[in-house]
C-alpha positions in Angstrom: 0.0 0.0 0.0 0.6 3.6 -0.4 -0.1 7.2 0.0 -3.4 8.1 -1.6 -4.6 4.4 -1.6 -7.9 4.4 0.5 -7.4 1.4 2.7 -3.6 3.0 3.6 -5.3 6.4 4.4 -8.5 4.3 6.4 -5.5 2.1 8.7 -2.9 5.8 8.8 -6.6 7.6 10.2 -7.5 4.8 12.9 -4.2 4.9 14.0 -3.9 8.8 14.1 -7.7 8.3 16.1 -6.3 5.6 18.4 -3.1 7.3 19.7 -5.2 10.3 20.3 -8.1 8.1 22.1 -5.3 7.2 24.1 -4.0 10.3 24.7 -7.4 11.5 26.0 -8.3 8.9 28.2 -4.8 9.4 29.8 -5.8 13.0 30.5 -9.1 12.0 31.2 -7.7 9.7 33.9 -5.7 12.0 35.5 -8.9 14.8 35.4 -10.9 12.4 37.6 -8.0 11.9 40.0 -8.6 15.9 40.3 -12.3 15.8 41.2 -12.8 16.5 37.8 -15.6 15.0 35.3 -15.1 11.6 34.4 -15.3 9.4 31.0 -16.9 7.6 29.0 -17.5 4.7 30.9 -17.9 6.2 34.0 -20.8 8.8 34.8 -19.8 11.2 37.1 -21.4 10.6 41.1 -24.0 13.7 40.3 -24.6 12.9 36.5 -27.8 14.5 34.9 -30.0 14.2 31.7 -29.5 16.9 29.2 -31.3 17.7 26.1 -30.2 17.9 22.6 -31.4 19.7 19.3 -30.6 19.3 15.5 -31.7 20.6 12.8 -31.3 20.7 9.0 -29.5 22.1 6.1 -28.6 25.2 6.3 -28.2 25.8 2.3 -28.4 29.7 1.5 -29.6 30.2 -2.3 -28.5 33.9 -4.0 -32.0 35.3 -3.0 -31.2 34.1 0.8 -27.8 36.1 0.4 -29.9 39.1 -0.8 -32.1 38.8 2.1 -29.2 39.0 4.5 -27.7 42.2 3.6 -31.3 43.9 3.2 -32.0 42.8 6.9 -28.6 44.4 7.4 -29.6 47.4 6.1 -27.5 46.9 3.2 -24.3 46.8 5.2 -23.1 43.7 5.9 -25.1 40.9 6.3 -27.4 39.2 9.2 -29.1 36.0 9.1 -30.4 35.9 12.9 -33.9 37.9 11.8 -33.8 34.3 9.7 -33.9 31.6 13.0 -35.4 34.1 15.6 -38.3 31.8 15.0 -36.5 28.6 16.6 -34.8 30.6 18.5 -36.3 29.5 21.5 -36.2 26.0 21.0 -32.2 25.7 20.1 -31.1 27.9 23.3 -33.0 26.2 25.7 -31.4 22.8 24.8 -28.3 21.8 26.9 -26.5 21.3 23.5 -27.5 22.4 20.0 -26.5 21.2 16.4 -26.6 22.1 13.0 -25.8 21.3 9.8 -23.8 23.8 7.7 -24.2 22.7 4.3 -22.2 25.3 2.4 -18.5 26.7 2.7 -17.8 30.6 3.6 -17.1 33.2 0.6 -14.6 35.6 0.8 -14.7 39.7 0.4 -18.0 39.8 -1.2 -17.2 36.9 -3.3 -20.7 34.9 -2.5 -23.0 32.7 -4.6 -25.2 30.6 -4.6 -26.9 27.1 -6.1 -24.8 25.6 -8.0 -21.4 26.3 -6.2 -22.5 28.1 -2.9 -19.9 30.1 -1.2 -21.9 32.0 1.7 -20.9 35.4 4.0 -19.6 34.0 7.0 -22.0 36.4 9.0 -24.2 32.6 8.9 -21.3 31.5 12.1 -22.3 34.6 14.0 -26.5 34.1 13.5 -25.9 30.3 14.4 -23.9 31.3 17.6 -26.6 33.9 18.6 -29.2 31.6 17.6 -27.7 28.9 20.6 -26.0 26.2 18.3 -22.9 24.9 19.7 -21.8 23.4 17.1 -22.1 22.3 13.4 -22.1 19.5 11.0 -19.9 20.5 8.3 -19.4 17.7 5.6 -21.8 17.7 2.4 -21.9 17.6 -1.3 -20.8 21.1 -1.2 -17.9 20.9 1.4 -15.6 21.6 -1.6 -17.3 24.1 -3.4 -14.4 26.7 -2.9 -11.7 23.9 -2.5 -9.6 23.7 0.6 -9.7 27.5 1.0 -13.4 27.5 1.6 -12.9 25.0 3.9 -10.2 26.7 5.9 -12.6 30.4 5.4 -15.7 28.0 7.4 -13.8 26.9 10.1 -12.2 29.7 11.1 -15.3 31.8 10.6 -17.0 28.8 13.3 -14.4 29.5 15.5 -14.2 33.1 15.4 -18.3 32.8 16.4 -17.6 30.1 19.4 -19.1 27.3 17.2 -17.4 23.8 17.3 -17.8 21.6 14.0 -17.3 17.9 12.4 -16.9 16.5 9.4 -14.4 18.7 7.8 -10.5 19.6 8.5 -7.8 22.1 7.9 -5.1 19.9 9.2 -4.4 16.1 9.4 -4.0 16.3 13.7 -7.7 18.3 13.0 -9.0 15.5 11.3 -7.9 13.1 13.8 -8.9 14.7 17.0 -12.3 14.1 18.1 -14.9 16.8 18.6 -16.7 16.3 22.4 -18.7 19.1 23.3 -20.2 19.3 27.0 -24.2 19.2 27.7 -25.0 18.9 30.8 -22.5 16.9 33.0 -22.0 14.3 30.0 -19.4 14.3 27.5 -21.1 14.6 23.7 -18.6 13.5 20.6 -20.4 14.9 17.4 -19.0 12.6 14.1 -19.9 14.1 10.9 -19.4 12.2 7.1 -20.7 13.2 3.3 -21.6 10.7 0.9 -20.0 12.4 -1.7 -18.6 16.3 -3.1 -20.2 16.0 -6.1 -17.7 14.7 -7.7 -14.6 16.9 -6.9 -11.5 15.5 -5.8 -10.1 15.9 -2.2 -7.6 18.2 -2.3 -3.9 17.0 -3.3 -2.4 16.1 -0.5 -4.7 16.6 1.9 -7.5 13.5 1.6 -8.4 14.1 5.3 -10.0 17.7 4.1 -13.8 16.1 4.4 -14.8 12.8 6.1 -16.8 10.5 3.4 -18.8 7.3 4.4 -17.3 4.5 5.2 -19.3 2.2 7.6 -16.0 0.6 8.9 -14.4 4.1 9.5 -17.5 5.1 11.0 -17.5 2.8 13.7 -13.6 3.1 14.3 -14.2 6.7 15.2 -17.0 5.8 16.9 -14.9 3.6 19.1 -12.5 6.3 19.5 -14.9 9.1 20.3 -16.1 6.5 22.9 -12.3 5.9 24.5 -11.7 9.3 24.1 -14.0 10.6 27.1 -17.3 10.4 25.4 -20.3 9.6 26.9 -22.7 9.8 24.1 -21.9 9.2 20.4 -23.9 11.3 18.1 -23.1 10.8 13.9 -24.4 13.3 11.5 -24.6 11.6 8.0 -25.7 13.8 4.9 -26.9 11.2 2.9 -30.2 10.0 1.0 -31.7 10.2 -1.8 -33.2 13.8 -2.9 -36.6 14.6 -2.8 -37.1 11.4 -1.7 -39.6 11.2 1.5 -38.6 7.5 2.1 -35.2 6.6 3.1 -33.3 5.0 0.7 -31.8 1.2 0.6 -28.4 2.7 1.5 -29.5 4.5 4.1 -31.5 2.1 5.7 -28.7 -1.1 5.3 -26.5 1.6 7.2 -28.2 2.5 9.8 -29.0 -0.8 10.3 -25.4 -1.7 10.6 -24.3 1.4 12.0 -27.0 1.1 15.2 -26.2 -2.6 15.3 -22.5 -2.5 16.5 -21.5 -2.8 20.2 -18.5 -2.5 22.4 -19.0 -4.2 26.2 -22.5 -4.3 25.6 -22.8 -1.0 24.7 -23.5 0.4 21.4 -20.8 2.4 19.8 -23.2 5.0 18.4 -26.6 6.5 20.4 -27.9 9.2 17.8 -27.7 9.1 13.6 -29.0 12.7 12.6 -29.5 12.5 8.7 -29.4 15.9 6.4 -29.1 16.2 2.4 -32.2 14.6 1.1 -33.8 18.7 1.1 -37.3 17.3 2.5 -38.4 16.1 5.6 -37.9 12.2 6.7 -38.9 9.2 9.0 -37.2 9.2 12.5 -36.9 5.6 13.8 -35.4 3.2 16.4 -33.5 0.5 15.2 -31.6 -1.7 17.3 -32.2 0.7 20.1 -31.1 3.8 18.9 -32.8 6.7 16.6 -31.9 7.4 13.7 -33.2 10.8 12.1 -33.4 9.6 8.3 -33.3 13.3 6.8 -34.4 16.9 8.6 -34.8 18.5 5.8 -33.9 22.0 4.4 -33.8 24.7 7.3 -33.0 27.4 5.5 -33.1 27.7 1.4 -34.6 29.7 -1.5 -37.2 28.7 -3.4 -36.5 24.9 -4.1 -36.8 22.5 -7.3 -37.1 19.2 -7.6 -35.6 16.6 -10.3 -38.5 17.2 -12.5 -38.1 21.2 -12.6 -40.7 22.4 -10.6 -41.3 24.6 -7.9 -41.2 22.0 -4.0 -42.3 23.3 -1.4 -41.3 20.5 0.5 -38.0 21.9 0.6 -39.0 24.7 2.9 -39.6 22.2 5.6 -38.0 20.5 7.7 -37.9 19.2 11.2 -36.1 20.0 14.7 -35.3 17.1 16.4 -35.2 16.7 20.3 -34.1 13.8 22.5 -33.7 13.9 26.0 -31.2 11.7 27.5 -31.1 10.3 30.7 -27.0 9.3 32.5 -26.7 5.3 33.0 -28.1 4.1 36.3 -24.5 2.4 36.8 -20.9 3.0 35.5 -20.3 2.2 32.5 -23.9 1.8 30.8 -25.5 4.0 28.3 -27.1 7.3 28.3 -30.7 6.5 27.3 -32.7 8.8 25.3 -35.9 8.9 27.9 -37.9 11.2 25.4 -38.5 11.9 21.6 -39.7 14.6 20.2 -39.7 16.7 16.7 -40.3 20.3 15.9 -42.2 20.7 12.1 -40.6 23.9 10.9 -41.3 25.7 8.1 -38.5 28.8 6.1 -40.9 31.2 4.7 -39.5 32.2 1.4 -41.2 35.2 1.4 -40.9 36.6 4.6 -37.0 35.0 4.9 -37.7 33.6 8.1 -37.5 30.3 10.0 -41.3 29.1 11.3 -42.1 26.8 14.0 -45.2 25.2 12.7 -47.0 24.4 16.1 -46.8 28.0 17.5 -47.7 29.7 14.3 -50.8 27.5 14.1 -51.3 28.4 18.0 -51.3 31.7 16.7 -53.9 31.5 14.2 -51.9 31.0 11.0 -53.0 28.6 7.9 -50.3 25.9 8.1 -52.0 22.6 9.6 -52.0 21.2 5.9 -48.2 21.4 5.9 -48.0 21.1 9.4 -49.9 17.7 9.3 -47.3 16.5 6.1 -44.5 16.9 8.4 -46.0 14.9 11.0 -47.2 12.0 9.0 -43.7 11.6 7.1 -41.9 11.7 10.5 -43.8 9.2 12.2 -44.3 6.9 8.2 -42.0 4.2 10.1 -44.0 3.6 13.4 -41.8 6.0 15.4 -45.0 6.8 17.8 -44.9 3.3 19.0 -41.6 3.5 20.2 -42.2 6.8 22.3 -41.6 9.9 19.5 -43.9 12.6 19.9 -44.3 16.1 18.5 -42.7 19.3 20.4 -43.9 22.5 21.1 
């Protein structure tokens, strides 16, 4: 084997993952002989539940860009007029996570559909918004190459937002993202299906994290000896327009929610994004699995066939509550499931939450009711999943 050979770069990356899983849990070790919080496999004496939120694409067209600077009074530009409608919801969650579909522009330089490059001004709306971090692998991830990469990152940084999925550096690609809700330890994984077709940058194939089931579940593994206590995995993946998961997805998550270390599964959320229109949540092999959240922000959306979606205005918020292990070493368990249908008003340029604008009068149940029925298409109410406020 050699450089550039995938199964050379898969073994050089779980080696890179394993020496810093080791690294961690050294440090990790040492933290609890402080006082400190503990691991992964063991809760800390006072451990409580804490509640997560995701969301979907975040995908601005040109006409969202517009929108932007005219809410910026033409200076500028500011996307949090866009999600004060969720607003609520995302800040009151311990942690909160996105998906950042596109790569950052540079000095005015911003497009959008068919190579987006967006104003960074999105990291500081997400940050105000309450996100803590972002999924950042997609189709689009190398829209603007490994610059645009490097121009998101840093733009996520600069705002106080962590990310997954994409890198700058190979030791960046190899450490582990764990972000802190409550008094658990949260690793966020994030993997693309594809960049439509554009090479990874020369030299640098660990720029976005594809899927790879195998790789999945090393890092997985790693995330888990690393400190975390809960495993979440953002996949954008699917097939567009597509209501229904697709045979890959389902033959993943299957696989994916199947795999167990000690008796405990190696991943306990799979939050799905890409497929531009809402899809089913369910719980296989005791986890959920979020098919597809839809679009959360985008302009006017068409499908294959040419014509004007409006399915690709809406989208879901998902909400799981977990619950720490009842004894060392056990999972987190999700003790409630919930969604939020959401709707981005094209018009308006602003971010709906279904239920409160039909609280308040407003003519949405039709769509409202759509939402609900995809979401729950795979017998998801059975198994506890409910719709939020």
């Amino acid at each position: 084997m050699k450089w550039g050979d995938p199964v050379f770069l898969a073994r050089r990356h779980q080696v890179a993952l394993a020496m810093t899983a080791l690294l961690a849990a050294a440090a990790a070790c040492q933290a609890r002989e402080h006082g400190t919080a503990g691991s992964g496999n063991h809760a800390p004496a006072a451990a409580r539940g804490f509640t997560l939120v995701a969301s979907g694409d975040i995908l601005p067209h040109a006409g969202i860009i517009d929108r932007a600077r005219f809410d910026a009074g033409g200076t500028g530009y500011d996307f949090r007029p866009m999600l004060a409608g969720i607003e609520p919801v995302v800040s009151r969650a311990d942690l909160a996570l996105c998906h950042m579909e596109t790569v950052y522009g540079a000095d005015g330089d911003y497009t959008g559909y068919p190579v987006f490059k967006s104003p960074p001004e999105i990291a500081t709306a997400v940050a105000a918004t309450g996100y803590d971090g972002c999924s950042t692998a997609s189709n689009h991830s190398l829209d603007d190459g490994a610059a645009g990469v490097q121009r998101t990152l840093d733009a996520l940084d600069g705002a106080g937002v962590r990310h997954a999925g994409t890198a700058r550096t190979e030791a960046e690609a190899n450490s582990v993202t764990l972000l802190r809700a409550g008094t658990a330890q949260v690793a966020h994984l994030a993997y693309t299906y594809d960049t439509n077709g554009l090479p990874l940058p020369e030299g640098q194939p660990w720029t976005v994290n594809l899927i790879d089931g195998d790789r999945i579940l090393a890092d997985a593994k790693a995330a888990r000896k690393a400190g975390a206590d809960v495993v979440v995995v953002s996949l954008h993946w699917g097939t567009e327009w597509q209501d229904a998961p697709d045979d890959h997805q389902l033959t993943l998550a299957r696989t994916l929610t199947a795999s167990r270390t000690g008796g405990r599964p190696d991943i306990d959320l799979i939050l799905g994004t890409h497929a531009h229109v809402p899809q089913a949540y369910e719980k296989i092999n005791g986890t959920w699995v979020v098919y597809g959240m839809g679009d959360q922000i985008a302009g006017e959306m068409f499908n294959d066939l040419g014509a004007r979606d409006p399915r690709g205005n809406q989208s879901t918020v998902a909400r799981f509550t977990f619950a720490p292990p009842a004894r060392a070493g056990a999972r987190w368990t999700v003790r409630k499931a919930e969604f939020v249908p959401q709707l981005f008003d094209v018009d308006a340029g602003r971010v709906v939450n279904l239920n409160q604008a039909l609280a308040q009068g407003a003519a949405v149940q039709g769509v409202r009711d759509r939402i609900r029925d995809v979401v729950l298409g795979r017998g998801a109410a059975k198994d506890g999943l409910v719709m939020g406020e």
